[in-house]
C-alpha positions in Angstrom: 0.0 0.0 0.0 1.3 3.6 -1.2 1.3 6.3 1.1 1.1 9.8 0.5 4.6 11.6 0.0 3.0 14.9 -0.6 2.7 17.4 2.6 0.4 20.4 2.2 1.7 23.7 2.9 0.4 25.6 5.6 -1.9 28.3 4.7 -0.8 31.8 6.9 -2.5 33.5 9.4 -3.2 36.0 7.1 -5.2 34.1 4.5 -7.0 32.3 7.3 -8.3 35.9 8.5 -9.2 37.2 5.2 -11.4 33.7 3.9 -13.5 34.3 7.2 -13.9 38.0 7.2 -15.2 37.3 3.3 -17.7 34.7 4.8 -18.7 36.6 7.7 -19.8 39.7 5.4 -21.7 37.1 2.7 -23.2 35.5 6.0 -23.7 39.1 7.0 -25.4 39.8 3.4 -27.4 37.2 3.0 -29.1 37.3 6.8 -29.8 41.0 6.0 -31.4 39.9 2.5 -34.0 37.5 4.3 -35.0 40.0 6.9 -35.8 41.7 4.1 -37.6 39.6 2.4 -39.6 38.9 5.6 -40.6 42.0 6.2 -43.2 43.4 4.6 -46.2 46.0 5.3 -49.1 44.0 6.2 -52.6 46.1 6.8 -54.5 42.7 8.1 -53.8 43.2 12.0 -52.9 40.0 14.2 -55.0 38.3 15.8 -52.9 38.3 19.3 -53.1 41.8 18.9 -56.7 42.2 18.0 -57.1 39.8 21.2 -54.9 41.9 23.6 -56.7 44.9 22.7 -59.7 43.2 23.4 -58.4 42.2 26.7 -57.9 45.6 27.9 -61.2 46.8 26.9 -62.5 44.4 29.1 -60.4 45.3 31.5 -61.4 49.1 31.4 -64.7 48.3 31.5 -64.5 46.0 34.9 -62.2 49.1 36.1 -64.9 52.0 35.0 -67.9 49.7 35.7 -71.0 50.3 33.2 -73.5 53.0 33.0 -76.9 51.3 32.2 -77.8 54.1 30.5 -75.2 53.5 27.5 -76.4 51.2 25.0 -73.1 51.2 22.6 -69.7 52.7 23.4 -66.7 52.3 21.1 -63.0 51.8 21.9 -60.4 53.1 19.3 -57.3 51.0 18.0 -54.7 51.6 15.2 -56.3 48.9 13.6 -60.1 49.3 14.1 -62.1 50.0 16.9 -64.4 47.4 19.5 -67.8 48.3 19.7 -69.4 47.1 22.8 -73.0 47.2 23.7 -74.9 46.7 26.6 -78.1 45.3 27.4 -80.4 44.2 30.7 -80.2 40.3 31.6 -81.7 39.6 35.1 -81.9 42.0 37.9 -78.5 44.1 38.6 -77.0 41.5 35.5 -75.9 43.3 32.2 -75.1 41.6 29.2 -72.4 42.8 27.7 -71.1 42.1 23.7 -67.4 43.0 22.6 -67.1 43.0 18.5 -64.0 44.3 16.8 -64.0 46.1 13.5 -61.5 45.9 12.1 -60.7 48.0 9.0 -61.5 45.2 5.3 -61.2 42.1 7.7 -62.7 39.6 9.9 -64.3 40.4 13.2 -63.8 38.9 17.0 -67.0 39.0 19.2 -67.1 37.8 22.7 -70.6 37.9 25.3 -69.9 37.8 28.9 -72.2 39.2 31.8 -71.4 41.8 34.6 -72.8 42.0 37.5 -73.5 46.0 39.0 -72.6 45.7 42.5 
């Protein structure tokens, strides 16, 4: 069996620094290309955030507590607005629906009751 009688040179310090400074910046490139790419301006809200907002709404409202006066009462967003009505259920019981409308899209809606203490 032959064995190998040529040796390799060893490449210098200097060539070593300059192949992996040109593979960092392609590297560098071509992560910057598909965060590009990714991005993009999209009008369609989120749903988590559509749902957060929704959230807090509810929240305010348990906070402010509900005039039974107030049939409707809206709640502004960057992407829409929540309208939330009110009716009478039993005794000192509202009612209350939560829809979102959002702007050229689909809609949440959520009932739940509150009690007037």
């Amino acid at each position: 069996m032959k064995q190998l009688d040529q040796k390799l040179q060893a490449t210098s310090l200097l060539e070593t620094i300059v192949s992996s400074i040109i593979f960092m910046i392609i590297f560098i490139i071509a992560m910057h290309s598909m965060t590009n790419l990714l991005v993009h301006e999209n009008r369609q809200p989120g749903y988590l955030i559509v749902e957060n907002d929704m959230k807090k709404c509810r929240s305010l409202i348990e906070k402010e507590g509900i005039d039974k006066n107030v049939n409707e009462r809206y709640f502004s967003f960057p992407w829409g607005k929540v309208r939330v009505s009110v009716s009478p259920y039993k005794d000192n019981i509202l009612l209350i629906h939560m829809a979102s409308e959002i702007e050229n899209g689909q809609s949440i809606g959520y009932h739940f009751l509150y009690a007037n203490e």
